[in-house]
C-alpha positions in Angstrom: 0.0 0.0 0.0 2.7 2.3 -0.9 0.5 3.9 -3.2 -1.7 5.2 -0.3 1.2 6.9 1.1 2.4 8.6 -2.0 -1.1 9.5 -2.5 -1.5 11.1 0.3 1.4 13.5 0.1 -0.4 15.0 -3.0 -3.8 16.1 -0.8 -5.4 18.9 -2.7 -3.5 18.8 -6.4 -5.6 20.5 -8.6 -5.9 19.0 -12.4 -6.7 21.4 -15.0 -8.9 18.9 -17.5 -10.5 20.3 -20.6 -14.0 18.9 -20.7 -16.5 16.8 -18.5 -17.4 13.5 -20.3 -20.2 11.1 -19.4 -19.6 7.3 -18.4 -18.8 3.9 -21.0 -22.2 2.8 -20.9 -23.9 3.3 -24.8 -27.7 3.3 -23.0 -29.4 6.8 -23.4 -30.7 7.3 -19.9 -31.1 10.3 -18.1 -29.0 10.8 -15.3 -30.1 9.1 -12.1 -31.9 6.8 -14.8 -34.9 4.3 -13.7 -34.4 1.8 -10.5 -36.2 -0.7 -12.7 -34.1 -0.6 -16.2 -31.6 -3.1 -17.0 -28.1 -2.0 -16.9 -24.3 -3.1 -17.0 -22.3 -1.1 -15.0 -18.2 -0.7 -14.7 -16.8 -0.7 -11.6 -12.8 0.3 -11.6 -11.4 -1.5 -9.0 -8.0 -0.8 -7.7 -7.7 -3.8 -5.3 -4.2 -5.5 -5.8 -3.8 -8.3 -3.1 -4.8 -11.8 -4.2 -7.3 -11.4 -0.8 -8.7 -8.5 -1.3 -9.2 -8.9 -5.3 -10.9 -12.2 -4.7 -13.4 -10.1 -1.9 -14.3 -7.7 -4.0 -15.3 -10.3 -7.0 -17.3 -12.0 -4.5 -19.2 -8.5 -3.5 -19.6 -8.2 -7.2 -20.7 -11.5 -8.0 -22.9 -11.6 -5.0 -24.9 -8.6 -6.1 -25.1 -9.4 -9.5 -26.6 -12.6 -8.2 -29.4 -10.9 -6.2 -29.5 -7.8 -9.0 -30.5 -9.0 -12.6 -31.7 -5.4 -13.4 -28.2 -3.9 -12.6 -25.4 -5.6 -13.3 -21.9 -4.9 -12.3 -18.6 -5.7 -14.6 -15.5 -5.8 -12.4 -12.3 -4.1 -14.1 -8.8 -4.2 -12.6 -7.6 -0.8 -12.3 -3.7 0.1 -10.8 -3.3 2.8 -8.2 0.0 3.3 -9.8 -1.5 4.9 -13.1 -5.3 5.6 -11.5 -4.9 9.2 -11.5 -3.5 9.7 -14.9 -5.6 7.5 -16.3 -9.0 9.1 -15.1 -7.6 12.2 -16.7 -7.9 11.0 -19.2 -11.3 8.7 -18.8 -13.2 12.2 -17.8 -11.7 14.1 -21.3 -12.8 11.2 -23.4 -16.1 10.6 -21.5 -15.1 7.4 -20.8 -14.9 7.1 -16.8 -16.0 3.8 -15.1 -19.4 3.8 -13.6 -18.3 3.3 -10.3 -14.7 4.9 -9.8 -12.4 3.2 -6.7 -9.9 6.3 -5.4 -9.4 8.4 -2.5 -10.0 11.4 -0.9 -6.5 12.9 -1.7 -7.1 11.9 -5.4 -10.3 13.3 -5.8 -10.3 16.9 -4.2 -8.9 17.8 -7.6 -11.5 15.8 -9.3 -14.2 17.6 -6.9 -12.8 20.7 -7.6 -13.3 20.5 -11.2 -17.1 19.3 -11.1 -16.1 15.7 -12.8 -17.7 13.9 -10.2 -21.1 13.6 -9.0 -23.3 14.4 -5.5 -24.4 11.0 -3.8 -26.3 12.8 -1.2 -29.5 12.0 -2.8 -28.9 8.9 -3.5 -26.8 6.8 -0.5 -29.3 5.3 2.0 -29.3 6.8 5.3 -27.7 3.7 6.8 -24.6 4.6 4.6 -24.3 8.1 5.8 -25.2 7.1 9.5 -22.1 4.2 9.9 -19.4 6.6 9.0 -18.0 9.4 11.2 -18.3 13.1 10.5 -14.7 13.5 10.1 -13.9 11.0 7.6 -17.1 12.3 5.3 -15.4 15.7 5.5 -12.7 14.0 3.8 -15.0 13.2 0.9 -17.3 16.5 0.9 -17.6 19.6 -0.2 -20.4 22.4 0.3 -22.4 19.8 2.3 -22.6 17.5 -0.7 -20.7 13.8 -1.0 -18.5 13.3 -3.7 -17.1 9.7 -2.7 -17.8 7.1 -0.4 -15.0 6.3 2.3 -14.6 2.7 2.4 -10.8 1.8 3.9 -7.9 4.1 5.8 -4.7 3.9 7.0 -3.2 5.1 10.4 1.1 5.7 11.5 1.1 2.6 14.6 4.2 1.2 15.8 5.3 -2.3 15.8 7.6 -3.9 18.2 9.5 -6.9 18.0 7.6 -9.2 20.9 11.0 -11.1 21.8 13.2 -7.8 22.3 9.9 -6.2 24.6 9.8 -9.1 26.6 13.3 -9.1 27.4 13.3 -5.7 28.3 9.8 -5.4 30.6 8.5 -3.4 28.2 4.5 -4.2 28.4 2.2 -1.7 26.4 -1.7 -2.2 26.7 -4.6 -0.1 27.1 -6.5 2.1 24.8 -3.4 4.3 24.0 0.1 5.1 24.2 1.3 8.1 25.3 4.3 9.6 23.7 6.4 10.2 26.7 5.7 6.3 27.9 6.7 5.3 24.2 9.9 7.9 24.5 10.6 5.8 27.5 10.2 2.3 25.7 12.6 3.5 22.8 15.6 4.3 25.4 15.1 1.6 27.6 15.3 -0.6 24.7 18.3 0.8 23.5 21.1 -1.4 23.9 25.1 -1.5 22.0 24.7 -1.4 18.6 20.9 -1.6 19.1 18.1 0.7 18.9 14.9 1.1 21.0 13.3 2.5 17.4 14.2 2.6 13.5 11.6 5.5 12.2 11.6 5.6 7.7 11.2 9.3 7.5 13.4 10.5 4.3 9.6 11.5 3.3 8.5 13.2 6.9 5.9 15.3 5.8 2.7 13.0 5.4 4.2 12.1 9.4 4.4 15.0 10.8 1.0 16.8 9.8 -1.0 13.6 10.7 0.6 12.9 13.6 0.6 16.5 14.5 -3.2 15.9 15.1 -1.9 14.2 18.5 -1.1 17.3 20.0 -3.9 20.0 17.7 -1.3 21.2 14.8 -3.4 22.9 12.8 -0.1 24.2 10.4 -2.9 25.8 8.3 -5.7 28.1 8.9 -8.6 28.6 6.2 -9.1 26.8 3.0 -7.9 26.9 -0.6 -5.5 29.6 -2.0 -7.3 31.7 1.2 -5.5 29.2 3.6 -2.7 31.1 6.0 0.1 29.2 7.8 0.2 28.9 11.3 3.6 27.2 12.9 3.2 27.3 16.6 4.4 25.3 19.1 2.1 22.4 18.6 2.7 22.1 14.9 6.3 21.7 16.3 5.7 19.1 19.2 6.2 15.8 16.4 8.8 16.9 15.0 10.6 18.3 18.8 9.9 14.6 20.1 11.5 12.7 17.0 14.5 15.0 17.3 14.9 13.9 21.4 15.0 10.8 20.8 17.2 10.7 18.2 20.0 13.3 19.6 19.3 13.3 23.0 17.9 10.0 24.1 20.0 8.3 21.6 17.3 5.7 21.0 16.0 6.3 17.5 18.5 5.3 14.8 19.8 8.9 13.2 20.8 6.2 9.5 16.8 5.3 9.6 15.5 9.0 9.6 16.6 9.0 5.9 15.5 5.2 4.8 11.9 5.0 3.2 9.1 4.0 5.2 9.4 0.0 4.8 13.4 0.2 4.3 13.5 -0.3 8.1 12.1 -3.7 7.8 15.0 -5.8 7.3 16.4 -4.4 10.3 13.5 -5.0 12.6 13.6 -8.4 11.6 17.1 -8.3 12.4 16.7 -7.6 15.5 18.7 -4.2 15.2 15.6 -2.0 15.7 13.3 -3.3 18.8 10.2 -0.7 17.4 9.4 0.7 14.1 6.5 3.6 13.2 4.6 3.0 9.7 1.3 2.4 8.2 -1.1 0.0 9.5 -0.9 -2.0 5.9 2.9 -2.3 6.7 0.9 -5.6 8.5 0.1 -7.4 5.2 4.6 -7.1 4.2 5.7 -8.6 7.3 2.9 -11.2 7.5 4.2 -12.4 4.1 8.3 -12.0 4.5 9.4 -11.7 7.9 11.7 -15.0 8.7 9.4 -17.7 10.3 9.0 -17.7 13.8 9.5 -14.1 14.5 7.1 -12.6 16.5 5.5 -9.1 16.6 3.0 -6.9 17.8 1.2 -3.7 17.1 1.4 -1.3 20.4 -2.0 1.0 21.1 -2.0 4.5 19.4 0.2 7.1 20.1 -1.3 9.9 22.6 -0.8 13.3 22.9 -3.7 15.5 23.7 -5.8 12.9 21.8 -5.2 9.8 19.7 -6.3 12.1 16.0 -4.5 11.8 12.9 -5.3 12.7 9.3 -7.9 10.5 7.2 -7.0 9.8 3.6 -10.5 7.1 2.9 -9.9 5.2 -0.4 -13.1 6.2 -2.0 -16.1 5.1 -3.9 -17.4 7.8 -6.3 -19.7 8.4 -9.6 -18.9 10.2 -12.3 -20.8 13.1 -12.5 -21.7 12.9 -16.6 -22.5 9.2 -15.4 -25.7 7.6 -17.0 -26.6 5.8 -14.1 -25.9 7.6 -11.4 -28.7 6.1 -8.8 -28.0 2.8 -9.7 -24.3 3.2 -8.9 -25.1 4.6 -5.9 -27.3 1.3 -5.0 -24.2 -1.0 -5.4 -22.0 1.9 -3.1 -24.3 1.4 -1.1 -24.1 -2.6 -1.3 -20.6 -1.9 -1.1 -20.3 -0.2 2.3 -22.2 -3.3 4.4 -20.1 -4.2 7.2 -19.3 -7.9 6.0 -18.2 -6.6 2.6 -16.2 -3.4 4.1 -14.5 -6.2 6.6 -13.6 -8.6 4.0 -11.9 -5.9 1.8 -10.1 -4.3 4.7 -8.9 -7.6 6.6 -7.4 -8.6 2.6 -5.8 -5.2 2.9 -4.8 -5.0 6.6 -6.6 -1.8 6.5 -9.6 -0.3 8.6 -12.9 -0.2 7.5 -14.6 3.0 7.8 -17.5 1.8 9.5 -18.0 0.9 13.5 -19.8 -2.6 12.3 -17.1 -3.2 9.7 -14.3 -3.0 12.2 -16.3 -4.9 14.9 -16.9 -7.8 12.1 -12.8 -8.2 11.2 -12.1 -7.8 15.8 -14.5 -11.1 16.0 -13.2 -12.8 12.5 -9.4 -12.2 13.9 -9.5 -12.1 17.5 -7.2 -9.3 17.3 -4.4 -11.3 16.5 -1.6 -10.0 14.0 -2.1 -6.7 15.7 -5.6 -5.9 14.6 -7.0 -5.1 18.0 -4.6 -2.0 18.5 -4.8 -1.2 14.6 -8.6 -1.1 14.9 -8.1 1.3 17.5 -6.2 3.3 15.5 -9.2 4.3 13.3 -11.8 5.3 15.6 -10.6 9.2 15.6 -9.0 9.9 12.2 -10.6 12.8 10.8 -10.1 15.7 7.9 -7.0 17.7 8.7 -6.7 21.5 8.3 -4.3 20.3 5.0 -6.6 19.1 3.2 -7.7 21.7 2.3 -5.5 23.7 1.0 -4.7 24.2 -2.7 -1.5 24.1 -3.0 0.1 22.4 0.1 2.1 19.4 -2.8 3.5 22.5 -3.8 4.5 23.9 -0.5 5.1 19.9 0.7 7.5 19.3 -2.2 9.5 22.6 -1.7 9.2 23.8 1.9 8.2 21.6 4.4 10.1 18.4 3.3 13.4 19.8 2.5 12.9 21.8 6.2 11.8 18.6 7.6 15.0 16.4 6.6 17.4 19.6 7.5 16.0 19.5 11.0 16.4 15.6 11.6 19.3 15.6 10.2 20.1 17.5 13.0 21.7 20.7 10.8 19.0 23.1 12.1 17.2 23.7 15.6 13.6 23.8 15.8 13.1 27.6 15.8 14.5 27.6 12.4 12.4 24.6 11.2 9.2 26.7 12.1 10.4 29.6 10.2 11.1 28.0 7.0 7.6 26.1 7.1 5.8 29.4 7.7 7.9 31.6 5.5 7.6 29.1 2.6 4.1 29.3 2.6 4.2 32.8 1.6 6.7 31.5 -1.0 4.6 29.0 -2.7 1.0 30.3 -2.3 1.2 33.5 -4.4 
């Protein structure tokens, strides 16, 4: 789930697209169309695990099955080429019926108009199962552009042997970050680390887990949006630096590795924690050396246990031919068994209550999803997500400022400068 990652770095990229095309479908109806016609509709599905592909077929076939009037034709879509290709699917009035994205993909999209309201059409149910915050991540003006189906949260995985042998016990709804500061040293040993942290891209990290301790870094919305760098915005990034410099117990080599190059050495014993994205589950389920044991530890804590949520996304296009019929298979597509099946083939949460209780009593919690579960019940829309042209300011500003300051070749004062004088840089 790389992809989700990269995606999420590019949260608010505008497209500029020359014209709004309808759907694939050759049948002349209106619009919403009629609940009773007979219809084929494409869905674009970006699944990519064996799992997860084979759940998703089965939701199809399963609804074709009880659905003669609407039928669904699965097509396999890449998240590697998604956003290019839709691009070019809304120019040539050739989108999907049903389009699989998310969020941070489709505020451009939005934006633009190429995608349609659901409001009127997703049943109540729908709206009622998923949290306020996460539908803000797939709104705009009170009106729902895309259904939030799976997210992604930052945990941190610990090597069960190494926490054992050092008395290190984590349980309960949370971890706070001074208890998990603690961990890392007393981990620590000669040539060993308490933590091994993939930050050479630190941005996506620090603004959503800067929601642990209310970092806002932006005030407003769109070009309108102003930068606010206070000491809050600056409490992630402070901590990370401690631990590195002072505490000695986060690697300073890992701070510029990518986000799963720290596996090998967790397996290897060398790092007794790492912090990455829940799906980092489904890689070490599949390649880490038999017999090694591990464990996801409860969220991190600040103030709260809030970070940033990026929902892959159902959505419609809005030229579509069939909109309320779409809408009807969305809706289909949201029940708690089928959310549960998709996001336990993914190791990701479901963005429904019923969903994630479903995949707690198909798993018993085991292979960390208990404390990953957890993890989802307060992700919500961040301040930076809506703002224009944070990529820009992301690619330039923050993540050059970022890597500077773990690098430990700048102090902190200097790191909140460059983050809120670069916004006046890049947002002209």
């Amino acid at each position: 789930m790389k992809k989700v990652m990269t995606a999420l770095l590019a949260v608010g990229a505008l497209v500029t697209l020359a014209a709004c095309g309808g759907n694939s479908n050759d049948n002349n109806s209106s619009g919403s169309g009629s609940s009773n016609e007979k219809v084929t509709l494409k869905f674009q599905s970006l699944a990519f695990q064996k799992s997860t592909v084979a759940a998703t077929k089965k939701i199809v076939d399963d609804w074709n099955a009880a659905n003669p009037n609407i039928q669904v034709e699965y097509v396999q879509g890449s998240w590697d080429s998604v956003h290019d290709q839709l691009v070019t699917q809304f120019q040539g009035g050739t989108a999907p019926d049903i389009i699989h994205d998310e969020s941070a993909d489709i505020t451009g999209f939005i934006n633009q108009g190429y995608l349609a309201d659901l409001s009127p059409y997703l049943s109540q149910q729908t709206k009622d199962a998923v949290s306020q915050g996460v539908w803000d991540t797939t709104s705009k003006d009170g009106k729902i552009y895309g259904a939030p189906t799976l997210l992604q949260s930052y945990v941190v995985f610990g090597n069960t042997a190494l926490l054992k042998a050092a008395g290190v016990n984590a349980t309960g709804d949370s971890l706070s970050w001074d208890d998990f500061a603690a961990d890392a040293k007393k981990l620590t040993k000669p040539g060993k680390f308490g933590l091994g942290w993939g930050l050479k891209s630190p941005t996506a990290t620090m603004l959503n887990l800067g929601l642990n301790f209310d970092a806002k870094y932006f005030e407003g919305s769109g070009q309108d949006a102003k930068a606010t760098v206070g000491d809050a915005e600056l409490e992630v990034p402070k901590r990370i630096h401690a631990m590195a410099y002072d505490d000695k117990s986060i690697d300073p080599t890992s701070l510029t590795l990518g986000g799963t190059d720290v596996l090998p050495g967790f397996y290897a014993g060398k790092y007794a924690m790492i912090v990455a994205g829940n799906y980092v589950a489904q890689q070490i389920l599949s390649e880490a050396p038999k017999g090694f044991q591990w464990e996801v530890l409860p969220p991190l804590k600040g103030t709260s246990t809030k970070q940033a949520a990026n929902p892959q996304t159902l959505s419609v296009p809005a030229e579509g031919k069939h909109i309320e019929q779409s809408a009807k298979f969305i809706d289909f597509f949201m029940k708690a068994e089928n959310l549960a099946a998709v996001g336990q083939g993914d190791q990701l949460i479901p963005s429904t209550q019923a969903a994630r209780d479903a995949i707690q009593k198909a798993t018993g919690g085991k292979n960390g999803w208990q404390q990953t579960l957890a993890s989802g019940t307060e992700l919500t829309k961040a301040p930076f997500q809506s703002v224009d042209n944070y990529p820009k300011w992301k690619d330039q500003i923050a993540t050059p400022a970022f890597q500077e300051f773990l690098a430990n070749k700048t102090d902190l004062a200097t790191l909140g400068k460059k983050l809120s004088d670069g916004w006046g840089q890049v947002n002209n």
